[in-house]
C-alpha positions in Angstrom: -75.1 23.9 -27.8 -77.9 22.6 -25.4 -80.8 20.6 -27.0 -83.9 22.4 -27.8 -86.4 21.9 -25.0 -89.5 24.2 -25.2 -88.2 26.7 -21.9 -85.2 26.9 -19.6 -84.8 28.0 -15.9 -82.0 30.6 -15.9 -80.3 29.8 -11.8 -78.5 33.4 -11.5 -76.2 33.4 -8.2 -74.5 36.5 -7.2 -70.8 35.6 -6.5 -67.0 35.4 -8.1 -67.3 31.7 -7.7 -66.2 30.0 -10.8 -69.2 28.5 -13.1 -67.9 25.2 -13.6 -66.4 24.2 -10.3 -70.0 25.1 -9.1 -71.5 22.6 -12.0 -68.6 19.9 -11.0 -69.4 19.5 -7.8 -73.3 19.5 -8.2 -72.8 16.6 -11.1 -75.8 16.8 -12.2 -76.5 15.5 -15.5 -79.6 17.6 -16.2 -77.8 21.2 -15.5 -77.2 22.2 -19.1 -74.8 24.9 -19.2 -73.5 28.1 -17.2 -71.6 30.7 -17.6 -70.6 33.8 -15.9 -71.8 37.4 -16.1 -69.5 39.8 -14.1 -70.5 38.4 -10.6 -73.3 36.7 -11.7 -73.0 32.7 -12.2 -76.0 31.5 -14.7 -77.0 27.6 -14.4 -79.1 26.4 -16.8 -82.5 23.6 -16.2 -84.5 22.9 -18.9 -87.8 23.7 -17.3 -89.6 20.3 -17.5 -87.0 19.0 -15.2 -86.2 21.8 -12.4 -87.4 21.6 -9.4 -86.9 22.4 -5.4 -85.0 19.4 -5.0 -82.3 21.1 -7.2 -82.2 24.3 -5.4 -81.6 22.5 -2.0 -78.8 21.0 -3.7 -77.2 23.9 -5.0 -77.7 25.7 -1.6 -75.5 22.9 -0.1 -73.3 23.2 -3.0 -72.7 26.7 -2.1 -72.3 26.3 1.6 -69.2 24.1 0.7 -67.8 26.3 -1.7 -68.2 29.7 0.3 -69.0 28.7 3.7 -70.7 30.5 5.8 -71.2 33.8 3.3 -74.4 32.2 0.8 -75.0 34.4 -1.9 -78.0 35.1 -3.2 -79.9 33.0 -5.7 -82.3 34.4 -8.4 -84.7 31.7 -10.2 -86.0 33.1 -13.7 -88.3 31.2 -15.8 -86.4 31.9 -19.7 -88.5 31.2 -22.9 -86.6 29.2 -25.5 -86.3 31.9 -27.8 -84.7 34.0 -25.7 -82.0 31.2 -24.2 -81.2 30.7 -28.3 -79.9 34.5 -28.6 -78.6 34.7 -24.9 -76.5 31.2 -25.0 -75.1 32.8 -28.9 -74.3 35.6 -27.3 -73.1 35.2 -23.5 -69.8 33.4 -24.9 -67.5 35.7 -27.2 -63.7 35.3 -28.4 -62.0 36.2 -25.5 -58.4 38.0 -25.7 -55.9 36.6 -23.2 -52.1 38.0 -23.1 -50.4 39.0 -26.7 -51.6 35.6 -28.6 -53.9 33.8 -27.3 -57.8 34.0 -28.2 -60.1 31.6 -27.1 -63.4 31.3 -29.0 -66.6 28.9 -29.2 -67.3 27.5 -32.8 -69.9 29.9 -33.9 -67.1 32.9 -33.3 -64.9 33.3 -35.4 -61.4 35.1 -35.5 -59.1 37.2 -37.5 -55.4 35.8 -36.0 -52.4 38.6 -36.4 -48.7 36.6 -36.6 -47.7 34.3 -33.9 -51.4 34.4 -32.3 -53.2 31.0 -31.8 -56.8 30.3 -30.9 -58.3 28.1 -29.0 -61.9 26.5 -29.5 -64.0 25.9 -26.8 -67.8 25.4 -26.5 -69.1 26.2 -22.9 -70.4 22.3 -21.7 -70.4 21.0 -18.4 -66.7 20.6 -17.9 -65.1 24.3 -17.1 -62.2 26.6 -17.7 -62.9 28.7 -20.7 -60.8 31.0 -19.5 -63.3 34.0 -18.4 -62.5 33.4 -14.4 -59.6 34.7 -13.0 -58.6 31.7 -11.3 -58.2 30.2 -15.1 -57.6 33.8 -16.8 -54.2 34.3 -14.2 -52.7 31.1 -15.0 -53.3 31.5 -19.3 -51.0 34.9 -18.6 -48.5 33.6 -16.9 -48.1 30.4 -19.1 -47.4 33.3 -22.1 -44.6 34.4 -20.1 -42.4 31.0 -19.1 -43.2 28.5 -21.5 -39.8 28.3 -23.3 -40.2 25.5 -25.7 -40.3 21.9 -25.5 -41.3 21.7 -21.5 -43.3 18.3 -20.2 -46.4 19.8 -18.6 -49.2 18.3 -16.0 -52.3 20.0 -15.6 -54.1 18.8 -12.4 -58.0 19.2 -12.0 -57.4 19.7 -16.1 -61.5 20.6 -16.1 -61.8 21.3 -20.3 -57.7 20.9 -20.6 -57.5 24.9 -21.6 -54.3 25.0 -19.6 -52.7 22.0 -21.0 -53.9 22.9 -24.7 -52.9 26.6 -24.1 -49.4 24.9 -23.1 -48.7 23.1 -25.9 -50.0 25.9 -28.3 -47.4 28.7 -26.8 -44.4 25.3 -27.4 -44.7 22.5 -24.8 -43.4 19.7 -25.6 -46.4 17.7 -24.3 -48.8 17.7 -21.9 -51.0 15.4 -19.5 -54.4 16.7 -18.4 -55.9 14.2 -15.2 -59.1 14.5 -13.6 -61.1 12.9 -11.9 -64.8 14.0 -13.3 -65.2 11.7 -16.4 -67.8 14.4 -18.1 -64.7 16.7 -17.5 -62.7 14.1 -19.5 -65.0 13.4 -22.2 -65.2 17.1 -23.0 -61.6 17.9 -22.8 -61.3 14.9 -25.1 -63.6 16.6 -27.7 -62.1 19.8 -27.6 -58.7 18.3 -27.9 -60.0 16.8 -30.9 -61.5 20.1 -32.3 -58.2 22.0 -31.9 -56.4 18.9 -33.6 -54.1 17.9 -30.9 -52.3 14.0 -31.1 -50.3 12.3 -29.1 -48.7 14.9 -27.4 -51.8 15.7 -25.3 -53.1 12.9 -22.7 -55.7 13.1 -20.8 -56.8 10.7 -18.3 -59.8 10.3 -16.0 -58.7 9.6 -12.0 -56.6 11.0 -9.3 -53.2 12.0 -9.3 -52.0 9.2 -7.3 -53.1 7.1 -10.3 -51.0 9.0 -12.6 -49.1 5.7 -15.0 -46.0 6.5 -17.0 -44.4 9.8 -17.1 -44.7 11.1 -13.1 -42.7 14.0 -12.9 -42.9 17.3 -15.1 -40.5 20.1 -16.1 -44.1 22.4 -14.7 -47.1 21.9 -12.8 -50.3 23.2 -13.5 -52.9 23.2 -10.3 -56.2 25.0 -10.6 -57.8 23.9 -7.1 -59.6 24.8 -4.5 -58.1 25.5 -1.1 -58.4 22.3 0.6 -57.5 19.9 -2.8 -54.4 21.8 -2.8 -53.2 21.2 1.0 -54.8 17.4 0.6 -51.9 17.0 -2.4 -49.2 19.3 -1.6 -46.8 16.2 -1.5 -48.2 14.4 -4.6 -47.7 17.5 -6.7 -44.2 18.8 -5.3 -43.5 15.2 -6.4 -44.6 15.9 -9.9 -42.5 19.0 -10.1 -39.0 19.2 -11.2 -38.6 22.9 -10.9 -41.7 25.0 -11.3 -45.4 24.4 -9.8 -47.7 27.4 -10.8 -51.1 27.5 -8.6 -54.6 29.0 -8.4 -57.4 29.2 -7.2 -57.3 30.7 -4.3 -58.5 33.2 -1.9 -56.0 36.0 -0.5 -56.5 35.3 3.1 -55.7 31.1 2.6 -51.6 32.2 1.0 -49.9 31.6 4.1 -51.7 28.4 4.8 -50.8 26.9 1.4 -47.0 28.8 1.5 -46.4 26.8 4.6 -48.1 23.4 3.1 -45.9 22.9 0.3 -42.6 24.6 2.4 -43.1 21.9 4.4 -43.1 19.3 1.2 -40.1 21.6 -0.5 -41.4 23.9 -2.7 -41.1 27.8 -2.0 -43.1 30.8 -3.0 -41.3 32.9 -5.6 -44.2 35.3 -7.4 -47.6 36.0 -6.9 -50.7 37.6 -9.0 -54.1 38.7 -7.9 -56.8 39.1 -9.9 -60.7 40.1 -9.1 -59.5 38.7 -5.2 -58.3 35.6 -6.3 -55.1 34.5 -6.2 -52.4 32.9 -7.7 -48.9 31.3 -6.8 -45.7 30.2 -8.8 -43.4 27.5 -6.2 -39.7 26.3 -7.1 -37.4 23.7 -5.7 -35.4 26.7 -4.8 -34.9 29.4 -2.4 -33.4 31.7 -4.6 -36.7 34.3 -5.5 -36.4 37.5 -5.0 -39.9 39.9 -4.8 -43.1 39.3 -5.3 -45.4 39.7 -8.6 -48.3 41.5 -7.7 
């Protein structure tokens, strides 16, 4: 949890934008937290520290993420009492598919018979499963993980899809990104859920990937552009099945056409909260869409 500084600045924007890709690309150090509120995003400033200089920064921040549509930001001074109860409270065991629960350390659980949890304290490194850019891709991993598949989790963030893997039968997993805070947490957190050897996770881009380069499944949580800068790298990767997200519903037939181009073909689809998220194959063979 964040140290105890006297009071906070509570940064509310008003947008579906995901919490920690907004706190991975303004790197800053001093941000303490966020989390996300229906279509609110709270950051978190200790008080001491915030100031306009920050806001500028998140404004360009946003104007990358959501061009030319900047949503509104709210500044609200927070006493330090109050961030206590709200940062206990704003995180809660969320329920994901038939078995999976994920849950910070102060939560705990009551697991039924062949459900697993896993623990994850919100830090600076996202993916804790509450967007539905994350959310879509936990569901579908329920549904295809067979047992004993190797598994690559691009843009890893916390390693929540790579863990989640490995938990529902994976053989083993690699998680790369190329944040190191993103890496140190998912480090932690593998250590907290008591993974070994058969979760890596490395710091760099996927051209840097050592050893192991192509995977029975491809995980790839990005944003529009990452995903069309990579489309080769990670068709690649894949042996049979690439599973994307992060999307918005009007970029699908720009990135269907990217990675046609590189082999892969579009074979389901979900949509969640107007996001979107895509499942290629080496093969033409798919038949209907997934909505």
């Amino acid at each position: 949890m964040p140290s105890t500084i006297s009071d906070w600045v509570d940064v509310r924007i008003v947008s579906r934008l995901d919490a920690g890709e907004v706190l991975g690309l303004l790197d800053d150090p001093t941000a303490q937290g966020g989390w996300q509120e229906g279509e609110i995003v709270h950051l978190y400033w200790p008080s001491e520290i915030w100031s306009p200089d920050h806001l500028v920064k998140l404004r360009q921040i946003l104007r990358q993420l959501d061009g030319a549509n900047e949503p509104e930001i709210q500044v609200h001074a927070l006493p330090h009492q109050d961030w206590n109860q709200l940062w206990a409270q704003s995180v809660k065991p969320l329920w994901i598919g038939k078995r999976m629960v994920i849950r910070p350390s102060w939560e705990g659980v009551i697991l039924g018979s062949g459900q697993f949890e896993i623990i994850l304290d919100p830090k600076q490194a996202f993916g804790t499963g509450h967007h539905a850019t994350t959310r879509m891709l936990l569901e579908w991993l329920e549904e295809i993980v067979q047992g004993g598949e190797s598994v690559l989790d691009i843009g890893t963030g916390s390693g929540i899809l790579a863990m989640a893997a490995l938990r529902l039968g994976a053989g083993r997993a690699v998680g790369i990104d190329y944040d190191p805070v993103a890496i140190e947490c998912a480090q932690e957190y593998a250590r907290l859920n008591r993974f070994g050897s058969e979760l890596s996770l490395h710091c760099g881009r996927l051209e840097e990937l050592q050893g192991e380069t192509s995977f029975d499944l491809v995980l790839a949580n990005l944003d529009r552009q990452t995903l069309l800068s990579v489309a080769d790298r990670l068709t690649g990767c894949t042996r049979s099945r690439l599973l994307v997200s992060g999307l918005l519903l009007n970029q699908r037939e720009e990135i269907v056409a990217a990675f046609a181009a590189a082999g892969l073909y579009p074979c389901r689809q979900r949509e969640q909260d107007g996001w979107l998220a895509m499942e290629f194959l080496r093969t033409q063979s798919c038949e209907g869409v997934e909505g």
